[in-house]
TORKOL-4160 file (C-alpha; in steps of 0.2 Angstrom, whole numbers, padded with zeros to 4 digits, m for minus):
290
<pt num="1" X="0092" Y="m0035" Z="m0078"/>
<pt num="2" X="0081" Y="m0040" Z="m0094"/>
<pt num="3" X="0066" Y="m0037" Z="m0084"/>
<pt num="4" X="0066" Y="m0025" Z="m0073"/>
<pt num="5" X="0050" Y="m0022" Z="m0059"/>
<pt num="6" X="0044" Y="m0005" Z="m0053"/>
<pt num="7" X="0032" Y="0000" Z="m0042"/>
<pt num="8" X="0025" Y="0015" Z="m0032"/>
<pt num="9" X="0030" Y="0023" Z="m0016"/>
<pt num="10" X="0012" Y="0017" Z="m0007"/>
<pt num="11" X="0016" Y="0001" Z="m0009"/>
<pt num="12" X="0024" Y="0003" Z="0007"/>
<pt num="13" X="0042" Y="m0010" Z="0004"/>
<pt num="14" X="0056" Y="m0007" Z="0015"/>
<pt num="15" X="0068" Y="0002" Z="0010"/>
<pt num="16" X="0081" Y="m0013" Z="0013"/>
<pt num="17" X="0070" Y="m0023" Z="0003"/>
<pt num="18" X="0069" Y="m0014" Z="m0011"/>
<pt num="19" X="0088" Y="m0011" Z="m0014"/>
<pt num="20" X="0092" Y="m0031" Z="m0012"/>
<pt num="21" X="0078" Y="m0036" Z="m0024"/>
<pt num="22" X="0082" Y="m0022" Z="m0034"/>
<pt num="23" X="0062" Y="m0014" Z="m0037"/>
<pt num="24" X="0063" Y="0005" Z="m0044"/>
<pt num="25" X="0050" Y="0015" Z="m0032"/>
<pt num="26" X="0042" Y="0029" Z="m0041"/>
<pt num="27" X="0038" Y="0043" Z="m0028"/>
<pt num="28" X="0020" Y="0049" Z="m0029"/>
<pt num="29" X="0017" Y="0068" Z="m0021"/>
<pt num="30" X="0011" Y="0076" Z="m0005"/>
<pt num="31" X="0005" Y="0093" Z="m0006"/>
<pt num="32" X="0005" Y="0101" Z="0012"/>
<pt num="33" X="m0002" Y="0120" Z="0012"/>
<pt num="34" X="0007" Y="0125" Z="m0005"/>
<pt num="35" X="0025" Y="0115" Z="m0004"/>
<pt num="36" X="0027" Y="0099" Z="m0016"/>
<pt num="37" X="0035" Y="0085" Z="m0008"/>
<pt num="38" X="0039" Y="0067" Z="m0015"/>
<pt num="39" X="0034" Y="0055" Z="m0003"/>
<pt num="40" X="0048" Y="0043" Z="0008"/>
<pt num="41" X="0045" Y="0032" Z="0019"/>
<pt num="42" X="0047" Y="0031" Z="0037"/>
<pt num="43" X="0065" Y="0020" Z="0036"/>
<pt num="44" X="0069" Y="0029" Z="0021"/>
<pt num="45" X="0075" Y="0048" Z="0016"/>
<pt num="46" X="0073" Y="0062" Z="0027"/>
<pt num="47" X="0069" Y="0078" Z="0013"/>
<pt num="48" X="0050" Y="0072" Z="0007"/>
<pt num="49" X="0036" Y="0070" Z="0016"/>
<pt num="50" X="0035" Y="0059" Z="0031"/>
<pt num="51" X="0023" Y="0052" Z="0038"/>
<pt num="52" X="0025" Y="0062" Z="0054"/>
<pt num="53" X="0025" Y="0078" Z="0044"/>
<pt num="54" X="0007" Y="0074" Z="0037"/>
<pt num="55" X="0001" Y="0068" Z="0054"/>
<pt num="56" X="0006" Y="0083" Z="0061"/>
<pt num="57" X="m0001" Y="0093" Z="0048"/>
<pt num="58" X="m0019" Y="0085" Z="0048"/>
<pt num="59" X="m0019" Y="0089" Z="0067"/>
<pt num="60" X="m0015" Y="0106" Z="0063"/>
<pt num="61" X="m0030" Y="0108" Z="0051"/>
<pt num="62" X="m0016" Y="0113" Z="0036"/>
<pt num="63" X="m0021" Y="0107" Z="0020"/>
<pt num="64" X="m0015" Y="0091" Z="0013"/>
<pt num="65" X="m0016" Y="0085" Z="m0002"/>
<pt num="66" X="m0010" Y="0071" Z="m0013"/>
<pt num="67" X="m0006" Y="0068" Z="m0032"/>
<pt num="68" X="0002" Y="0055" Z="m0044"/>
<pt num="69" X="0017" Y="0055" Z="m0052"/>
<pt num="70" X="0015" Y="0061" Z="m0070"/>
<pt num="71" X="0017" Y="0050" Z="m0087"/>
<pt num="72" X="0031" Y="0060" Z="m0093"/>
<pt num="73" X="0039" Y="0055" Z="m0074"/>
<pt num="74" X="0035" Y="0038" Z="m0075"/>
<pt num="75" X="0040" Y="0037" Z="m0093"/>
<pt num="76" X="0058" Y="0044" Z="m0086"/>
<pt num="77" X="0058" Y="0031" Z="m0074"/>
<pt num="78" X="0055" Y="0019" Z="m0088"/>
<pt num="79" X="0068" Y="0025" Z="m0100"/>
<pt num="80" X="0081" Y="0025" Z="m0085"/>
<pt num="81" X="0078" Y="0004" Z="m0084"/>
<pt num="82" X="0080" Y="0004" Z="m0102"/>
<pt num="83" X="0097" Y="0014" Z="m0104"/>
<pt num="84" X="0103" Y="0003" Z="m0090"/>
<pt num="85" X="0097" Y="m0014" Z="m0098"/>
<pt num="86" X="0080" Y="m0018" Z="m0096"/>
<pt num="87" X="0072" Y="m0025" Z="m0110"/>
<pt num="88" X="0055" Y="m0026" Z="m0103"/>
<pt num="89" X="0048" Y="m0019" Z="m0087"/>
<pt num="90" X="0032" Y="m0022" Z="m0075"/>
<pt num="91" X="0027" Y="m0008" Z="m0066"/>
<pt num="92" X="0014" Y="m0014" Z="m0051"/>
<pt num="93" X="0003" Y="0002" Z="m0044"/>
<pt num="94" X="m0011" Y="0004" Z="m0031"/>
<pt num="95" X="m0029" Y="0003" Z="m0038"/>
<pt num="96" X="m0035" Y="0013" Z="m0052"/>
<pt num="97" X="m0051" Y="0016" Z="m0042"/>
<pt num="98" X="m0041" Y="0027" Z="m0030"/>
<pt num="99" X="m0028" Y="0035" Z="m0038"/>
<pt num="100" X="m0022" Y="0039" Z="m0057"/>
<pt num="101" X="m0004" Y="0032" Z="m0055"/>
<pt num="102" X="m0011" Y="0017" Z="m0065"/>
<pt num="103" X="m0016" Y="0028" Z="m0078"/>
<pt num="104" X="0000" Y="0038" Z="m0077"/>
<pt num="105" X="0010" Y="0021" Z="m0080"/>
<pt num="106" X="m0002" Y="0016" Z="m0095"/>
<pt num="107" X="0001" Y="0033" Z="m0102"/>
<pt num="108" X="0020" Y="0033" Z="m0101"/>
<pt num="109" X="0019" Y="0013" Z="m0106"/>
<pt num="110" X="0015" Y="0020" Z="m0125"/>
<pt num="111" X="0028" Y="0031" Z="m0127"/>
<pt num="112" X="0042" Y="0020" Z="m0118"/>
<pt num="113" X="0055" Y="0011" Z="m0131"/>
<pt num="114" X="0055" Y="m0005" Z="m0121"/>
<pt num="115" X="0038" Y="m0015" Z="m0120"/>
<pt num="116" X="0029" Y="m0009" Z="m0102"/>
<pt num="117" X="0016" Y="m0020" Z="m0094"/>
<pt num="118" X="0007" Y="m0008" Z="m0083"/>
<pt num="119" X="0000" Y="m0019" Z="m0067"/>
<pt num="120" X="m0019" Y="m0012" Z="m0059"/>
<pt num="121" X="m0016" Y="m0019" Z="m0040"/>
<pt num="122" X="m0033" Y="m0015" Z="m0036"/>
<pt num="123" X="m0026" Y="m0014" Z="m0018"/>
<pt num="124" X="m0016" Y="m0002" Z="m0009"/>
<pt num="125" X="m0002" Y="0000" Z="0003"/>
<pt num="126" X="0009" Y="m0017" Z="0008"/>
<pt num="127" X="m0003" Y="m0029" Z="m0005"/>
<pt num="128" X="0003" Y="m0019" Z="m0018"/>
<pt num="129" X="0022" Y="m0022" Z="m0012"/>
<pt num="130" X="0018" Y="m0041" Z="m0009"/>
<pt num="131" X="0010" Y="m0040" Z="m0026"/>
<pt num="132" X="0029" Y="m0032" Z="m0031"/>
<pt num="133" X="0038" Y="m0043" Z="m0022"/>
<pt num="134" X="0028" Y="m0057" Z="m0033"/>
<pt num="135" X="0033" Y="m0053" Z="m0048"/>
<pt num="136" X="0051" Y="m0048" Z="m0043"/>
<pt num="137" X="0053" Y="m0070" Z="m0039"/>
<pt num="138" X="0048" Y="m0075" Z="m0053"/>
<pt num="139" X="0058" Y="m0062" Z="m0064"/>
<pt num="140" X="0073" Y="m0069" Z="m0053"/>
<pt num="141" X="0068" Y="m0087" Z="m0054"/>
<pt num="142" X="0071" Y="m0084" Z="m0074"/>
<pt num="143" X="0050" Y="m0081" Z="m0079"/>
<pt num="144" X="0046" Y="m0070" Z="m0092"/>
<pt num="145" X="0037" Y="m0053" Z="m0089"/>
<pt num="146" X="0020" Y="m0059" Z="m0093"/>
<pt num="147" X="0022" Y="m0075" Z="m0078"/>
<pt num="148" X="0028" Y="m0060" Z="m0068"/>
<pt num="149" X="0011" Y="m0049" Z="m0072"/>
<pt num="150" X="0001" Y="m0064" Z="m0067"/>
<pt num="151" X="0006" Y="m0069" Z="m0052"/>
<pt num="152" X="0006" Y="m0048" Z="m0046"/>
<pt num="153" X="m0010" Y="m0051" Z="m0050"/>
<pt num="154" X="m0013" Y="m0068" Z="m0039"/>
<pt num="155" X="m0005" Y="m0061" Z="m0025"/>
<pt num="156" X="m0015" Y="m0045" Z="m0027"/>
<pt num="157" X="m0031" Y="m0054" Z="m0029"/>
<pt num="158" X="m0029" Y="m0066" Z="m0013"/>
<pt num="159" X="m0021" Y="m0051" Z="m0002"/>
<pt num="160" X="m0035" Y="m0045" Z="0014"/>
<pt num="161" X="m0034" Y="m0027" Z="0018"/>
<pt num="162" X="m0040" Y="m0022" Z="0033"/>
<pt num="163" X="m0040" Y="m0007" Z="0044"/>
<pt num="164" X="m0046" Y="0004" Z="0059"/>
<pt num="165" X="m0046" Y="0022" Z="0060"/>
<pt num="166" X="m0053" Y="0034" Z="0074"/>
<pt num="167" X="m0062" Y="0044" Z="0061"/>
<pt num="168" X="m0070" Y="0041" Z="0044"/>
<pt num="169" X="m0065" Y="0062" Z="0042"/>
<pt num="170" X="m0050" Y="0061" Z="0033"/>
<pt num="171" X="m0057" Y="0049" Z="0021"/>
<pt num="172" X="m0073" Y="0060" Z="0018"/>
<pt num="173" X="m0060" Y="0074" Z="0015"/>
<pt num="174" X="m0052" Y="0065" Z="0000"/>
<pt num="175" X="m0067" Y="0056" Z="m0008"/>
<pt num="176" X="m0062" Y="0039" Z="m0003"/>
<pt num="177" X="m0072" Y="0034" Z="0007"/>
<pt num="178" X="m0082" Y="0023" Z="m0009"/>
<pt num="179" X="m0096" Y="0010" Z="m0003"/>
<pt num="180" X="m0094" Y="0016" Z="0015"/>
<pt num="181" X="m0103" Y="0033" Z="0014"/>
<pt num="182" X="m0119" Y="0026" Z="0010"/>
<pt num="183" X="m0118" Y="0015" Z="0025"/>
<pt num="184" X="m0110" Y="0027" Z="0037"/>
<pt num="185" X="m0116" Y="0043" Z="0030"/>
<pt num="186" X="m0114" Y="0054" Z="0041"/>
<pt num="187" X="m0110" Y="0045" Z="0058"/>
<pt num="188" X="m0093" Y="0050" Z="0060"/>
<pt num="189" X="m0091" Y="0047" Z="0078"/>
<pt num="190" X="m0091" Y="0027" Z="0077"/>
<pt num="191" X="m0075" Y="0018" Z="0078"/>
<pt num="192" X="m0076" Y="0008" Z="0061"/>
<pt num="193" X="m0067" Y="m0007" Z="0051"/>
<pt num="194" X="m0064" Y="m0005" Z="0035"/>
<pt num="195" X="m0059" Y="m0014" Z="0019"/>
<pt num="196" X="m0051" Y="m0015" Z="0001"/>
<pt num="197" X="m0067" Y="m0024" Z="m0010"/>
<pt num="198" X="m0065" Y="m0023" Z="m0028"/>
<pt num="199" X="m0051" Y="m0011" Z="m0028"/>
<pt num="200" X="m0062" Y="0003" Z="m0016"/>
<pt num="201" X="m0063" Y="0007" Z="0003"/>
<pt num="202" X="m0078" Y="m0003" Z="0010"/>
<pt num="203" X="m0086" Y="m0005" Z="0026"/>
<pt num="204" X="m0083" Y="m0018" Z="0035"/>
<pt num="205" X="m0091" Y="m0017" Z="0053"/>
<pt num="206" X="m0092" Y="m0001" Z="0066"/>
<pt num="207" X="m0088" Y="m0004" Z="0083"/>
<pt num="208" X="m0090" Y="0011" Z="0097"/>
<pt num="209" X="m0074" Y="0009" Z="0105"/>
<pt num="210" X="m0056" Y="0009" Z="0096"/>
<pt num="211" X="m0051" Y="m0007" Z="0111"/>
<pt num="212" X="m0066" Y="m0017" Z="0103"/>
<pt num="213" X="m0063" Y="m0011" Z="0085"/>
<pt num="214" X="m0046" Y="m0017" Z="0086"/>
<pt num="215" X="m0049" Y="m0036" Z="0094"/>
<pt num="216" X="m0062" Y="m0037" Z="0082"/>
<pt num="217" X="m0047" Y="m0033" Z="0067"/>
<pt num="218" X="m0035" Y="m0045" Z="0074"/>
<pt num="219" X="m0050" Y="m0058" Z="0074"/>
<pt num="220" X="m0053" Y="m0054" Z="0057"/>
<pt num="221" X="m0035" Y="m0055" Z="0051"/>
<pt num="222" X="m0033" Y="m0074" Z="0060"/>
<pt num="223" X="m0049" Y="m0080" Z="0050"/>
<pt num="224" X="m0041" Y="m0071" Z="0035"/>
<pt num="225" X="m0028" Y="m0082" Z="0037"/>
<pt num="226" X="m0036" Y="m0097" Z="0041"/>
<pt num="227" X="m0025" Y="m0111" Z="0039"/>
<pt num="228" X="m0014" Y="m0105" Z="0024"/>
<pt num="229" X="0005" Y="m0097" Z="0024"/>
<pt num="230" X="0005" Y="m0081" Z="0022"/>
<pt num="231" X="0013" Y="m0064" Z="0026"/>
<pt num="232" X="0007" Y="m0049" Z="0036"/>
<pt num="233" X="0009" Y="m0033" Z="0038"/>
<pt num="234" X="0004" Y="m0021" Z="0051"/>
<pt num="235" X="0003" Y="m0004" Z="0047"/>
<pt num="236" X="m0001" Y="0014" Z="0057"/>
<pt num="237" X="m0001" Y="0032" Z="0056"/>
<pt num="238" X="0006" Y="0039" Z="0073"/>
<pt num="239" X="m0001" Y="0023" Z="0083"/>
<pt num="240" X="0016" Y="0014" Z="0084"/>
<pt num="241" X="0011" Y="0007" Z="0103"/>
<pt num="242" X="m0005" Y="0000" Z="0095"/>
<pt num="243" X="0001" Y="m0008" Z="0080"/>
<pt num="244" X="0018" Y="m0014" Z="0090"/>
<pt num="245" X="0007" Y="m0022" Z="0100"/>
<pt num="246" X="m0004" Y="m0030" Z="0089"/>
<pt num="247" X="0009" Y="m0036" Z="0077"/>
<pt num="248" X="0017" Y="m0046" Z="0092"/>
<pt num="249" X="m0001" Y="m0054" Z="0095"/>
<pt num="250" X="0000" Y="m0059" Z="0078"/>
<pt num="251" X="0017" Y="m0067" Z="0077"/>
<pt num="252" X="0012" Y="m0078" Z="0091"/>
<pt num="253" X="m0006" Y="m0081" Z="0086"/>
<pt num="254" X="0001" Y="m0084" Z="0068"/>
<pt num="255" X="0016" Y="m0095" Z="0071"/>
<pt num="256" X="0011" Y="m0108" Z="0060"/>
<pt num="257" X="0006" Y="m0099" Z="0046"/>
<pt num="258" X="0023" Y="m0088" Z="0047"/>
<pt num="259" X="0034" Y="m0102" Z="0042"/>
<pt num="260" X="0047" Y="m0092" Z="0053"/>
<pt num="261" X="0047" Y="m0075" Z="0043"/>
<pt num="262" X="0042" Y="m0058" Z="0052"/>
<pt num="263" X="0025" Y="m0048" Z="0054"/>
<pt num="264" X="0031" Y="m0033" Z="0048"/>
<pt num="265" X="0027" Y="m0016" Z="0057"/>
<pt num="266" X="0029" Y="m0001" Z="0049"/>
<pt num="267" X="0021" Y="0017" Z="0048"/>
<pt num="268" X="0010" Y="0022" Z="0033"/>
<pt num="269" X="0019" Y="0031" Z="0020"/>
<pt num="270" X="0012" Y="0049" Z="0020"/>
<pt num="271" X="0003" Y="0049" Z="0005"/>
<pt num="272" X="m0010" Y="0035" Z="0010"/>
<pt num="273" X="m0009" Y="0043" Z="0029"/>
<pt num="274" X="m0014" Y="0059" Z="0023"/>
<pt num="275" X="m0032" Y="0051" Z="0018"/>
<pt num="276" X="m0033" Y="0038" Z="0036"/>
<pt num="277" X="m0028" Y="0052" Z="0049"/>
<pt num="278" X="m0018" Y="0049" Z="0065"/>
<pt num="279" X="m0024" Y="0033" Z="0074"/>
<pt num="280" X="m0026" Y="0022" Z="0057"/>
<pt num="281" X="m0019" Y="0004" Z="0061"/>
<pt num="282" X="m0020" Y="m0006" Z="0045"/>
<pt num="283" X="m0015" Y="m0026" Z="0043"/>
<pt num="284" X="m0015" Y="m0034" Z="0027"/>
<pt num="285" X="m0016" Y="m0055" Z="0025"/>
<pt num="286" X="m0006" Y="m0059" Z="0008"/>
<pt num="287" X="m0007" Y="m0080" Z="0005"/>
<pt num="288" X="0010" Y="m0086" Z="m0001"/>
<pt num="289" X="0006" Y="m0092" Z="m0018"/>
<pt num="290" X="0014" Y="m0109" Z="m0028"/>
């Protein structure tokens, strides 16, 4: 393992995926009332925070919170690929704009004893685990950690992040809402679509019913696609009959650009749920770069 690739747990990977390509996932934190829990996924461990847990807590009205893993944890993360081999790591995080796990790595990137080169995805969720899964090829084709960096970057960069919630709420709750609060303000009854621009949540379109808000995103993913190959991603928080259903829409509509692989469905981790609310459906179009 001379290089080894490590990521963040809101990059959304499976948790089969991970172990075969052999990507380190650094937990980042839910804070629900006053217990601390690392984050899992929904196919993953069973004693952090699921994403069930968070959607039930948000429906409850409990407090829930998020926060980054800290340098000195991401500098023992760092050190561990180092005792066991690595002799340089790239570790691959969601966007700087919406979370300080970047800065975190950075941090923890000058005090490691191997050479860290610390990725801004300037995306969130599954294009940052595309991004990953990027990097991870090239390091096993035999590239070197900075042609690993690069195309994390590419992928990243190419990578369309759309989604639907019910309410604009839960992202007002957290400050994430970015460039859509000056156009939604305080219109929180419309059904909207939103995106990842520039490494921020930005409006996209609002629609006044979730039926028409979601035909309008499977439009929007097929001319994302247009005529490329890619991979997708459908994501939810407690919507699993809407985003079952729309992933199979996709695999059909999408055939030809699927080369035979998967639309992957999954539920949001429950750090980046805790911020959509129950009801989010996500899709994200990542181009397969050469």
């Amino acid at each position: 393992m001379p290089v080894a690739v490590v990521t963040d747990s809101t990059a959304s990977l499976p948790s089969a995926v991970v172990a075969e390509r052999g990507i380190v996932v650094v937990p980042l934190q839910v804070v629900i009332g006053a217990q601390v829990y690392d984050e899992v996924l929904s196919d993953g461990a069973t004693d952090g925070a699921t994403p069930a847990m968070v959607a039930e807590a948000l429906r409850e009205f409990r407090p829930v919170s998020t926060s980054r893993p800290t340098p000195s944890a991401l500098l023992e993360v760092y050190e561990r690929a180092a005792a066991d081999g690595a002799t340089e790591i790239v570790s691959i995080h969601l966007s700087g704009e919406m979370s300080g796990t970047f800065e975190s790595a950075q941090l923890a990137a000058r005090e490691a004893s191997i050479p860290v080169h610390a990725v801004d995805s300037r995306q969130v969720g599954v294009a940052t685990g595309y991004a990953t899964l990027s990097a991870a090829d090239v390091i096993a084709a035999g590239g070197t950690a900075v042609e690993a960096v690069e195309a994390a970057r590419r992928r990243a960069a190419s990578a369309t992040s759309l989604f639907y919630v019910d309410t604009l709420e839960y992202l007002r709750r957290g400050g994430r809402i970015g460039a859509a609060a000056a156009i939604f303000g305080g219109a929180l009854s419309v059904k909207p679509l939103l995106k990842i621009a520039d490494g921020k949540v930005a409006n996209l379109e609002k629609v006044r019913t979730a039926g028409k808000a979601l035909n309008r995103l499977e439009s929007l993913v097929l001319e994302a696609a247009g005529d490329q190959q890619v991979d997708v991603c459908v994501a939810h928080l407690a919507s699993r009959e809407r985003a079952e259903l729309l992933a199979e829409r996709l695999a059909e509509e999408l055939a030809d650009n699927l080369g035979g692989r998967e639309v992957w469905c999954t539920e949001l981790g429950a750090v980046l749920g805790a911020h959509v609310g129950p009801g989010m459906v996500a899709v994200c179009v990542a181009p397969l770069l050469s």
